[in-house]
C-alpha positions as CSV (number, residue, x, y, z in Angstrom):
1,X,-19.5,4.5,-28.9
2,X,-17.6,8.1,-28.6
3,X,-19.7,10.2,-25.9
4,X,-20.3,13.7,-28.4
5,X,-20.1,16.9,-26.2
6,X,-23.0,18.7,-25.9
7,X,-24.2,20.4,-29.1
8,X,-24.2,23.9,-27.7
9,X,-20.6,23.4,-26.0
10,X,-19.7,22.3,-29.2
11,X,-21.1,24.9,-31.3
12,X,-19.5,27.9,-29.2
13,X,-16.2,26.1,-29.2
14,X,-15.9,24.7,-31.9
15,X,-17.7,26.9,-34.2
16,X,-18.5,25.0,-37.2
17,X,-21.7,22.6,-37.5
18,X,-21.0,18.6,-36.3
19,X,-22.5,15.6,-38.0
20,X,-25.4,14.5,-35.5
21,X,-24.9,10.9,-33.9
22,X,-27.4,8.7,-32.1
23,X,-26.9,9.8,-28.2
24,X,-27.7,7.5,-25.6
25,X,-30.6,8.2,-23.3
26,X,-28.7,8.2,-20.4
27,X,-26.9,11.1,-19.3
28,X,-24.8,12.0,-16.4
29,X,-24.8,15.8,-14.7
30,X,-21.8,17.0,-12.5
31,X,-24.1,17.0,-9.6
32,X,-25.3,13.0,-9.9
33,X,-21.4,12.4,-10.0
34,X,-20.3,14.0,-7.2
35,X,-23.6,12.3,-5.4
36,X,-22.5,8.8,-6.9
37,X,-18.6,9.5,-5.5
38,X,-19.7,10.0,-2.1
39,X,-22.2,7.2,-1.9
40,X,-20.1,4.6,-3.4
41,X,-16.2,5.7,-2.7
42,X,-14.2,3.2,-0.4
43,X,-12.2,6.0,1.2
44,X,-15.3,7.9,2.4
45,X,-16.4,4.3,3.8
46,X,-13.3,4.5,6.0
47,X,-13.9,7.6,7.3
48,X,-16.9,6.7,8.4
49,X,-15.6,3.5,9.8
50,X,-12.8,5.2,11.6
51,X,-15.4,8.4,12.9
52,X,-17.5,5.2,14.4
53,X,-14.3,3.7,16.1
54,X,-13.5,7.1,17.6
55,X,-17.1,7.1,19.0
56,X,-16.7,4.3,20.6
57,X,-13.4,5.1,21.8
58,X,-15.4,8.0,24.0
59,X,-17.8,5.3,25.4
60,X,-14.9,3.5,26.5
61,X,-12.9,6.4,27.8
62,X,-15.8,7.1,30.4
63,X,-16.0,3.6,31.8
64,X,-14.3,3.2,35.7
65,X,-12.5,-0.1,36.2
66,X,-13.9,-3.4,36.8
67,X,-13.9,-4.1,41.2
68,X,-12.0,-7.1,41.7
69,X,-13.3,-10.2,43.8
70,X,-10.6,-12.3,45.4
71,X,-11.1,-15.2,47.4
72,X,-7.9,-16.8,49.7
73,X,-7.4,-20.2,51.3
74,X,-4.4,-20.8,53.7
75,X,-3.6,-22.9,56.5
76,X,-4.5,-26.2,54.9
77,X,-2.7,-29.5,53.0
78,X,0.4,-29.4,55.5
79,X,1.3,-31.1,58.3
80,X,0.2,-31.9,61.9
81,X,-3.1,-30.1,62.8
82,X,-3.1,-28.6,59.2
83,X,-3.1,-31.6,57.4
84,X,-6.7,-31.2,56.1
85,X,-9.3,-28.4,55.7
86,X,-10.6,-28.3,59.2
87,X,-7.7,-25.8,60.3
88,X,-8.3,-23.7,56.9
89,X,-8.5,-19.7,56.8
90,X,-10.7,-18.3,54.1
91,X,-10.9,-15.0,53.1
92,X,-13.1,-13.5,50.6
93,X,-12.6,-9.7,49.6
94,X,-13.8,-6.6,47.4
95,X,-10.9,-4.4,45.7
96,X,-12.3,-1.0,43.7
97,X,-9.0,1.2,42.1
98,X,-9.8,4.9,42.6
99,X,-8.4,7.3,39.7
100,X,-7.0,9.9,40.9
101,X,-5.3,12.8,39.7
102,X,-8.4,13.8,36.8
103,X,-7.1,10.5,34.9
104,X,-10.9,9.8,34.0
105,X,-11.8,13.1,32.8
106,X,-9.1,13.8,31.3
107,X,-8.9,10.7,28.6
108,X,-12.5,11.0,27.7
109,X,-11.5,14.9,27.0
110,X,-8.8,13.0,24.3
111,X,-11.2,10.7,23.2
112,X,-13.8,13.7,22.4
113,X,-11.2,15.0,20.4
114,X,-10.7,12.3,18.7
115,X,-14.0,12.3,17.8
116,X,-14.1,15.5,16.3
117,X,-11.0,15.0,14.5
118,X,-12.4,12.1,13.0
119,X,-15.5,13.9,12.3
120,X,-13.0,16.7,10.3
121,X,-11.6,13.7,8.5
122,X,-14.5,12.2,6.9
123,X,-15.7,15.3,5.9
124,X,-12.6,16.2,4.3
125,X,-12.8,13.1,2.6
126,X,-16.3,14.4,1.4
127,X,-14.7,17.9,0.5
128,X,-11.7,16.2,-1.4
129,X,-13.5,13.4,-3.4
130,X,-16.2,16.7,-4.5
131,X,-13.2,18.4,-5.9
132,X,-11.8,15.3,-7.8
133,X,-15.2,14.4,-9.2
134,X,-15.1,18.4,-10.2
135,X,-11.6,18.0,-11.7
136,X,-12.8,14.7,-13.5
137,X,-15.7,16.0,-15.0
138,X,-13.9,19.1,-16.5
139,X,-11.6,16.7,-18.2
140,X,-13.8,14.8,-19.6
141,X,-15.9,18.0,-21.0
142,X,-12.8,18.9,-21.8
143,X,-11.4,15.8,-23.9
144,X,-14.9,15.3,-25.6
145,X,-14.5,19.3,-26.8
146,X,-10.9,18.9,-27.9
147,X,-12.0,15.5,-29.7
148,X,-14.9,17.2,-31.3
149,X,-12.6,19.6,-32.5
150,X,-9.8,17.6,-34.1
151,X,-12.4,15.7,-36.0
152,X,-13.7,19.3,-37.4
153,X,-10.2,19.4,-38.6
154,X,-9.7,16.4,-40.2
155,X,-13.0,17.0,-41.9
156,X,-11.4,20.7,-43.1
157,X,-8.1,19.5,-44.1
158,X,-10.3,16.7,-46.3
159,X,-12.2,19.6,-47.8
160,X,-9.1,21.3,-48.7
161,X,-7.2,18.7,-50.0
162,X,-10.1,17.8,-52.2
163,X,-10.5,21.4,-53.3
164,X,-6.5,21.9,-53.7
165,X,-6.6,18.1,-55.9
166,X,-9.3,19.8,-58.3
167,X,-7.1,22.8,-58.6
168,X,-4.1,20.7,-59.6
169,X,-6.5,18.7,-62.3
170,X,-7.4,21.7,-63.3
171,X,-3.5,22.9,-63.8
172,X,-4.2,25.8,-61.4
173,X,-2.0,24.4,-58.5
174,X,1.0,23.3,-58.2
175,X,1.7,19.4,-57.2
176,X,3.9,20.4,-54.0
177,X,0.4,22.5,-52.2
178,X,-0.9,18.8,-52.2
179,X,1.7,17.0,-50.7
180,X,1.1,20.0,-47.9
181,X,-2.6,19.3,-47.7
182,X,-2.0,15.9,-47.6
183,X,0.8,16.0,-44.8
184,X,-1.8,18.8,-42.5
185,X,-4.5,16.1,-42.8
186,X,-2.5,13.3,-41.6
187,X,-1.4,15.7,-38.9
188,X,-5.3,16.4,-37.9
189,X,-5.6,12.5,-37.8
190,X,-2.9,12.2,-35.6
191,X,-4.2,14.7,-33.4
192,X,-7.6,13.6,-33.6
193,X,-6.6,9.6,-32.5
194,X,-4.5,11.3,-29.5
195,X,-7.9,13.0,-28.6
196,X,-10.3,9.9,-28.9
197,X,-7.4,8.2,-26.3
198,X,-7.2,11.2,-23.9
199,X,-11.2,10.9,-24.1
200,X,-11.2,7.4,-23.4
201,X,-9.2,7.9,-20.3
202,X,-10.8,10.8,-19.0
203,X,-14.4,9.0,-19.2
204,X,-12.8,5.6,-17.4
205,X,-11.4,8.1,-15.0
206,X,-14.6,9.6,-14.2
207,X,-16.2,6.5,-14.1
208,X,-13.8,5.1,-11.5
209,X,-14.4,7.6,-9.2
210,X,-18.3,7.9,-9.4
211,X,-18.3,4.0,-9.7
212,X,-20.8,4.1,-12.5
213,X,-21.0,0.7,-14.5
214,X,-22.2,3.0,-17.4
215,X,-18.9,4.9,-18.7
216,X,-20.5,5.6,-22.0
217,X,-23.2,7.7,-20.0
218,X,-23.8,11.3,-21.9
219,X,-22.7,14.3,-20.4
220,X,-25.2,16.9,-20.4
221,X,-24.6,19.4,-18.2
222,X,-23.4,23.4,-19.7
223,X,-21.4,24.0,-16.1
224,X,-18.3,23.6,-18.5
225,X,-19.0,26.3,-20.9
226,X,-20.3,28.6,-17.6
227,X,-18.0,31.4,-16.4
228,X,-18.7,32.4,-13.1
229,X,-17.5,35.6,-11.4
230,X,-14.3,35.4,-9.8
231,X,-14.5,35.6,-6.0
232,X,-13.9,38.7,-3.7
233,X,-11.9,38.4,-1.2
234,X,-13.9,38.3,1.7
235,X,-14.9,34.9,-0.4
236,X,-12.3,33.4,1.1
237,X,-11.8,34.3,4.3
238,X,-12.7,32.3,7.4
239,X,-11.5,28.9,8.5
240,X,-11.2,25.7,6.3
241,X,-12.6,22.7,7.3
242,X,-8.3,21.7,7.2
243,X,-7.6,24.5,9.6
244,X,-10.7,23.4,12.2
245,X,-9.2,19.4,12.2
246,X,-5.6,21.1,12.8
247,X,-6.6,23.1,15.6
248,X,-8.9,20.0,17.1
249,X,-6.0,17.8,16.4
250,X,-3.8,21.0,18.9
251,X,-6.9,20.5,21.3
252,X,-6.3,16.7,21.4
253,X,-2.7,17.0,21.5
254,X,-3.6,18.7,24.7
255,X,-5.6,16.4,26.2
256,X,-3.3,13.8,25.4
257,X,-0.8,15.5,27.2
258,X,-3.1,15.9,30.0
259,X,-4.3,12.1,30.3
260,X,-0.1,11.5,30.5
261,X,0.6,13.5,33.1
262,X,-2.3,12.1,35.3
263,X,-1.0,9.0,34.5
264,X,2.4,10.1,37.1
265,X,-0.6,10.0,39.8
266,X,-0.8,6.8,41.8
267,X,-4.1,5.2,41.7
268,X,-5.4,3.9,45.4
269,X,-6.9,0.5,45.6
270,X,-9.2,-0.1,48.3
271,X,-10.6,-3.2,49.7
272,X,-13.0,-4.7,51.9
273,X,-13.9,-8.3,53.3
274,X,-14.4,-11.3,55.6
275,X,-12.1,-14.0,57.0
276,X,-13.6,-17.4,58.0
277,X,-11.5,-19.3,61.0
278,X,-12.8,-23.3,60.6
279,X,-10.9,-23.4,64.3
280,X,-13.6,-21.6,66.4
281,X,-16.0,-21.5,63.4
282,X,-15.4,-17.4,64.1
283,X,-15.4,-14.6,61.2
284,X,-13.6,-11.0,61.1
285,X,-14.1,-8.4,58.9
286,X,-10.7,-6.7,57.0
287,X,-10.6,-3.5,55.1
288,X,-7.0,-2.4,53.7
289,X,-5.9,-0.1,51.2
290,X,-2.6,-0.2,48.3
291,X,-0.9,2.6,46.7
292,X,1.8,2.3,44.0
293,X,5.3,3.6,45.2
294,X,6.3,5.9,42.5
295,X,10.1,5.4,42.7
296,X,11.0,3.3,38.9
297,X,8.2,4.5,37.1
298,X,6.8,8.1,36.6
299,X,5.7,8.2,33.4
300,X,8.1,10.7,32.6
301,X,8.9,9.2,28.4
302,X,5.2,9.1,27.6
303,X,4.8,13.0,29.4
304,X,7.4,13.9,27.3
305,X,6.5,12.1,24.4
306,X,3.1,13.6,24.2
307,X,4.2,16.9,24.7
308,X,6.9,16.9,21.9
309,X,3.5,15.5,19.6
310,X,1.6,18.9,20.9
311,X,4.4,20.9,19.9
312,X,4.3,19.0,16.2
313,X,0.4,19.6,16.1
314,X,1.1,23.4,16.8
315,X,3.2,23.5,14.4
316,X,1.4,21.4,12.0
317,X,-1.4,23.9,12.3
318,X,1.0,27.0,12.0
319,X,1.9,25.0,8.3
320,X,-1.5,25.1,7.5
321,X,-2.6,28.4,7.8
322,X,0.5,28.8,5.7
323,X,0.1,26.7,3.3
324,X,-3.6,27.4,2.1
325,X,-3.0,31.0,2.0
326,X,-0.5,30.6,-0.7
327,X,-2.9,27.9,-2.2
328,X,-5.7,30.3,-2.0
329,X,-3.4,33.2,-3.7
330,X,-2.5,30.6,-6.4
331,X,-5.9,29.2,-6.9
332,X,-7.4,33.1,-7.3
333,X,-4.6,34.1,-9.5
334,X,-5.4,31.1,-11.9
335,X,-8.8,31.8,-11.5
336,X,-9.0,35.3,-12.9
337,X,-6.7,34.6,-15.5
338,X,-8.3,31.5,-16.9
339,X,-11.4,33.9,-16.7
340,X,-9.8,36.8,-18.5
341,X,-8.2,34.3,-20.7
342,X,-11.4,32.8,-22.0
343,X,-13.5,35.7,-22.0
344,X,-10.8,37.4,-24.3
345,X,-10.9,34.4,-27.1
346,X,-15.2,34.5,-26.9
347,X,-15.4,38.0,-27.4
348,X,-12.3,39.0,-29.3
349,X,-9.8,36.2,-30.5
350,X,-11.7,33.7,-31.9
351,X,-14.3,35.7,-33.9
352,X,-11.5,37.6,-35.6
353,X,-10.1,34.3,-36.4
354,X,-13.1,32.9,-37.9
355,X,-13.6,36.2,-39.8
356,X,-9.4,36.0,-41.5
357,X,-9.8,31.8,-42.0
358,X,-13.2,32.7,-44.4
359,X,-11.2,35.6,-46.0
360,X,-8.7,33.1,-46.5
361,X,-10.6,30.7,-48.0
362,X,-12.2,32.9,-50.3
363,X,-8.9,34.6,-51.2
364,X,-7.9,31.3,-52.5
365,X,-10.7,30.4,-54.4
366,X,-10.3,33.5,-56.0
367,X,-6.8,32.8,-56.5
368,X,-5.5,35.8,-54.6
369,X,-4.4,33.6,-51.7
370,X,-1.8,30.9,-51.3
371,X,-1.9,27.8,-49.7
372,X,-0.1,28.1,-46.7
373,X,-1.9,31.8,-46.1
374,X,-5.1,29.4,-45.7
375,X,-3.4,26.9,-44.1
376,X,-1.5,29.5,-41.7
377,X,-5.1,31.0,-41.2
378,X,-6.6,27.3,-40.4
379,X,-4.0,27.2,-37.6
380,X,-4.5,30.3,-35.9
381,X,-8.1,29.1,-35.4
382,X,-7.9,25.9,-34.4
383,X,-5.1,27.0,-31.7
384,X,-7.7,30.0,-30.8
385,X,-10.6,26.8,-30.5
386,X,-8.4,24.5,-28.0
387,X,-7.1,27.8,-25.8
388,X,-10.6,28.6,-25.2
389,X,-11.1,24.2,-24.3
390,X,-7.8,24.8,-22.0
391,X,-9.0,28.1,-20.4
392,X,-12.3,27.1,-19.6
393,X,-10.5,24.2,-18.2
394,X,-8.4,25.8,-16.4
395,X,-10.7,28.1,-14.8
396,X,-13.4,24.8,-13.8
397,X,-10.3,23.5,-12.2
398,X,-9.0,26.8,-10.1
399,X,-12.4,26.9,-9.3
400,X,-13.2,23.3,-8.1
401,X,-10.0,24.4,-6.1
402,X,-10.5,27.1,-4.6
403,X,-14.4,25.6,-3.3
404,X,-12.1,23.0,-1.7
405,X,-10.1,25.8,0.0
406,X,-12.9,27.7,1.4
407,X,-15.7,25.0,2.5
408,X,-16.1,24.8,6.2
409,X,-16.8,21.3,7.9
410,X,-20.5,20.3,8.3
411,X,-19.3,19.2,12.1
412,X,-18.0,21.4,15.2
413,X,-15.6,20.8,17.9
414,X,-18.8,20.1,19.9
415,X,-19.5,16.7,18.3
416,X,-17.8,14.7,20.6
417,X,-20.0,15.5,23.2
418,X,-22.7,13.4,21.0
């Protein structure tokens, strides 16, 4: 069953009274879609999964290595008086590695970063999936207005064609204004079928996203037909939630660096233990200590490999700052015009087009018209009808865009400390 707009969308859009159909009872509002998206989208279900992992990456991080336990047996299974156990040495010991160098603090200072990052991510996820389900639902409004609309003009160019056949019964018209009639009505049918599809589409769209196993639901909500104030500047100022993940994706960098470079630090390995003698049935305590010799490796490729990725996270950040001011100055730009636009064709446009189509048609009832003045007059409205769908559009999708631009995170850089 076609999903009808909403009767008062309809009625300021379009204009002209719709035949009433059987709605379903249930109905779907812009804010149980974008609640539906978030509770049910996969990729919001991997950020999460991937914030967890980087939790659990800071557990780890803080953990000290395992001690090691050896135990030794020599001086047995040979020859002469060692040709048995009873001339055996064992030796049991007690190893513990000491980090040096900050090597400990300095990886759970990257892991905490990668916490937060993650933390950025999934809400960006949130943020992103919001402004789709916005996007989404403007099309939809949009399709169901512009398929509302075509059928209005297929029911017009009907009326006139029947009107324009009585005149030529009538030997008042000529037979080449009804081939015209006829042709402008097979037109409105074309555009109306490309409608229904586009509506189709839109709905399965929105459906996708929200993962609603109802696509026919009704949409209800007047947010489309709403024009909102444009925003001031100092609406958009302040940092995104894409600039606070670049700059804690900078602080990790960082850290990562750091955790490298500690890395060039040898680690000392004590130990402690006992030796049995089976001769003598004595014991001795041992106690030694092991650094590494630093000579082959010194880390030096994974030092510089980490600090070439800081320097591509600075700059990474530097492109972002960029990169949403000229998205913010687009977004505002087709924000206010949008607004402009389809406050203009409410107010002005569209009125004075109603007012010349009913001129029109009673110009040619009374014979003081042509034709193609009425159907030239039928065109400038219906244009005037889908400019306002596209504006308001238009402006619904500048705006979901520019809400993406400006939201802030609902986490901090702190959040790794849990």
């Amino acid at each position: 069953m076609r999903i009808h707009f909403v009767a008062t969308l309809a009625m300021a859009i379009a204009g002209v009274p719709l035949a009433m159909a059987q709605q379903p009872p249930a109905s779907l509002t812009l804010e149980a879609a974008i609640a539906q998206a978030l509770e049910t989208a996969p990729r919001t279900a991997a950020a999460l999964a991937r914030r967890q992992a980087a939790a659990a990456g800071v557990d780890q991080a803080d953990v000290a290595p395992n001690p090691e336990l050896s135990v030794e047996m020599e001086n047995f299974q040979g020859s002469g008086p060692y040709r048995d156990f009873r001339s055996s040495e064992r030796t049991y010991s007690l190893s513990q590695t000491l980090e040096l160098g900050g090597k400990r603090g300095a990886r759970v200072d990257a892991a905490r970063a990668g916490l937060s990052r993650a933390g950025y991510d999934l809400e960006i996820s949130r943020l992103d999936l919001t402004r789709d389900v916005k996007l989404a639902f403007a099309e939809a409004l949009a399709a169901e207005a512009d398929l509302a609309l075509t059928e209005d003009q297929v029911r017009l160019a009907g009326e006139v064609e029947r009107a324009i056949q009585a005149r030529l019964d009538a030997g008042r018209e000529a037979p080449i204004q009804l081939s015209r009639a006829e042709i402008a009505r097979r037109q409105a049918g074309m555009l109306r079928d490309q409608a229904k599809r586009r509506a189709d589409l839109a709905r399965q769209m929105l459906a996708a996203l929200t993962g609603s196993q109802q696509p026919d639901l009704r949409l209800v909500d007047d947010w489309f037909k709403r024009l909102e104030n444009t925003p001031a500047p100092a609406a958009t100022a302040g940092e995104s939630a894409d600039l606070l993940r670049q700059q804690t994706a900078v602080r990790q960098g960082r850290a990562d660096l750091a955790v490298e470079q500690a890395k060039a630090i040898p680690d000392v390995t004590v130990s402690a233990g006992f030796r049995q003698f089976r001769e003598g049935n004595d014991n001795a305590f041992l106690v030694g200590i092991s650094v590494p010799i630093p000579v082959f490796d010194q880390n030096r490729g994974a030092i510089a490999r980490a600090r070439a990725e800081l320097t591509a996270a600075e700059a990474d950040l530097a492109a972002e700052r960029i990169d949403r001011e000229r998205r913010l100055a687009a977004a505002t730009a087709n924000l206010a015009a949008a607004h402009d636009n389809a406050t203009a064709l409410q107010g002005q446009i569209i009125p004075t087009a109603e007012t010349a189509f009913a001129a029109a048609q009673e110009g040619y009832r009374q014979g003081k018209f042509s034709y193609l003045e009425v159907l030239e007059a039928q065109r400038t409205l219906f244009e005037a009808r889908r400019d306002l769908i596209n504006s308001l559009q238009g402006f619904h999708n500048a705006r979901a865009e520019l809400d993406r631009l400006t939201a802030t995170a609902a986490v901090t850089g702190a959040e790794g400390a849990r």
